[in-house]
N, C-alpha and C positions, 0 to 999 in steps of 0.2 A: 983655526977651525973654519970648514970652510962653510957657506949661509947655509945647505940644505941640514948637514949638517946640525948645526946650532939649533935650528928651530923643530929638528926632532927631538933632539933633547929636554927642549923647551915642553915643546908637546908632553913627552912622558912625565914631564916632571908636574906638569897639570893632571893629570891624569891619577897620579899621586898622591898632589894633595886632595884631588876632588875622595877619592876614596878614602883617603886618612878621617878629612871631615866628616863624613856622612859615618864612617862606624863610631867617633867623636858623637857624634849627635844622637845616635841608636842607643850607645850606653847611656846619653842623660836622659833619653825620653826610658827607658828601662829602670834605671835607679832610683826613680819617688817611689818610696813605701814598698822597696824591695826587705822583703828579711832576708836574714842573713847571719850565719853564724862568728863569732868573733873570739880566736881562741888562744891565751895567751898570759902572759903573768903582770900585774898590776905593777906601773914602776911608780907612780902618783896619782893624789887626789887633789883637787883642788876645787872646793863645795860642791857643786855640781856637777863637775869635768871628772872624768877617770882617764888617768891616760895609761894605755895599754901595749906591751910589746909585745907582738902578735908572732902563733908558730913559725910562721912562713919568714921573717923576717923586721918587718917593719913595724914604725909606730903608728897608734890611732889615738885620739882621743871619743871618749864616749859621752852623751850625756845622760845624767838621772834624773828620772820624773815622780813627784808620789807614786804615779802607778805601776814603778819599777819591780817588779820583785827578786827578792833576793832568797836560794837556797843554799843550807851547806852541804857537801861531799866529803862524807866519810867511808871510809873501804868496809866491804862488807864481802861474803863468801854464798856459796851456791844455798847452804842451809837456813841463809835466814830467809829465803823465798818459800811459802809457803803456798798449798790450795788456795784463792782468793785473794792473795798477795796484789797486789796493785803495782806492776812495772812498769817499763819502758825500756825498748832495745832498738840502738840502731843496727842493722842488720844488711849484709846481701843474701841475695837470691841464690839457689841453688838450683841444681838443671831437673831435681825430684818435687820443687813449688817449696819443699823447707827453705826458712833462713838462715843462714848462718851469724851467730850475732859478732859483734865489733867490740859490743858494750852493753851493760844491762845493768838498769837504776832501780832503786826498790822506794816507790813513794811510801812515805808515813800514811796511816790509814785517815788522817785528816784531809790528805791528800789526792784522795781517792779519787776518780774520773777526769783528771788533770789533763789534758790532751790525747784524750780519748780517741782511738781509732789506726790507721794506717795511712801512712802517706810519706811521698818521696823526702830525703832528708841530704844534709849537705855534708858531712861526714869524711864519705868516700861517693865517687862517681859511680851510681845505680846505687847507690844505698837507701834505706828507707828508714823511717821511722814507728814503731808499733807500741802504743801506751792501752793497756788493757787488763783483764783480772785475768791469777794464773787458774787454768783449770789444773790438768793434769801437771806430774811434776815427776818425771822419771831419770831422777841421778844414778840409774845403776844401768842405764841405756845408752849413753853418748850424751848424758845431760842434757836431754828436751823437756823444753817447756810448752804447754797448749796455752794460747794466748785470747783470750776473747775479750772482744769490744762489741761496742753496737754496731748489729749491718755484717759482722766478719769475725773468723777465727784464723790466726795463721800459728805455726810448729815453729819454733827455733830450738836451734842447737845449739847451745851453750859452752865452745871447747875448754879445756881445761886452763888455758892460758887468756882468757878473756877476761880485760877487768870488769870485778861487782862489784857498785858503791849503792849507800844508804842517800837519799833525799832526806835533808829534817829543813822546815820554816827557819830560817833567819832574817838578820835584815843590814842594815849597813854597816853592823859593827864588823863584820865581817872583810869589807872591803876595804883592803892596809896594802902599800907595796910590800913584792916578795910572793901575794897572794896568785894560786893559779885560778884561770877564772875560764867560764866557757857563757859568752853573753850573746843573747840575741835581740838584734838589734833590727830595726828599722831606716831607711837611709831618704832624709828632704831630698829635694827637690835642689838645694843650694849644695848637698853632698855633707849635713851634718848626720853625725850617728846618734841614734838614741836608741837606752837599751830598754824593752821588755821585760827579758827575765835574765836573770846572772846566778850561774850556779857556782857557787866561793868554795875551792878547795880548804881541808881544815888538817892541821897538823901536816903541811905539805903534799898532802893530794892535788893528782891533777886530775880534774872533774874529765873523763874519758869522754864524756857524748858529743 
């Protein structure tokens, strides 16, 4: 190889790492106290550790703190939604401002104003998230629902093939391998995860949100 040669090579190959490093660096100054969803089925516990094999492929471990909460998921249908019902739907956009939903959870009434409002969600790319009281409830229309929070109201469509599950309070008896689990987590500064909230599928449910 002849010397100009070489030391272009060399060159590019700086150029390289220089660029590797700096997006290296961009995700760790990005990952302290990023949330984030983590979706997947429980293989072990170990006191405080969960360790979890995630949709996508791999394994994480989690940790739990008193202030973790824990709900369960059970399947539920269009009718147990009522006027004033207390939901949550991750949802996309449609090109008429409706959403179309993904998924739609029905809080226990103890549960009531739970993450109240609208905002982006990690689900699907442009997807959102909408926890609100239902107003209106029209199943003989394309199954919309009128969604209101504080500050906003937004329409979702509810298609017939969309999963509805029930939210009830549990707590960690819930948490066994085998179990599907949808936990959201917060991620240090060193790249440990700690979970938030964990919604525990029950009788083999997979918690959809």
């Amino acid at each position: 190889m002849n010397r100009s040669l070489r030391g272009w090579l060399c060159a590019a190959q700086g150029v390289v790492l220089a660029f590797t490093l700096v997006g290296v660096e961009a995700r760790a100054q990005e990952a302290p106290g990023m949330r984030m969803g983590v979706r997947g089925e429980i293989t072990g516990i170990s006191g405080d550790l969960v360790r979890v094999h995630v949709n996508s492929g791999e394994s994480v471990s989690v940790e739990l703190t008193p202030q973790t909460q824990v709900r369960g998921v059970t399947l539920a249908n269009i009718e147990d939604i009522k006027p004033g019902s207390y939901i949550g739907s991750a949802a996309m956009p449609m090109a008429d401002g409706t959403l179309k939903a993904l998924e739609v959870h029905v809080f226990p009434a103890q549960m009531a104003g739970t993450g109240d409002g609208h905002r982006p969600f990690d689900l699907a790319k442009g997807s959102s998230m909408t926890n609100g009281s239902v107003g209106d409830l029209v199943v003989s229309n394309g199954r919309t629902l009128t969604v209101n929070y504080k500050g906003g109201q937004q329409r979702i469509l509810v298609p017939d093939d969309v999963p509805i599950v029930n939210l009830t309070p549990g707590d960690r008896s819930l948490l066994k391998a085998g179990v599907k689990v949808v936990m959201f987590v917060t991620q240090s500064a060193d790249g440990k995860l700690t979970a938030q909230s964990i919604s525990a599928g029950k009788d083999g449910v997979a918690p959809p949100m």
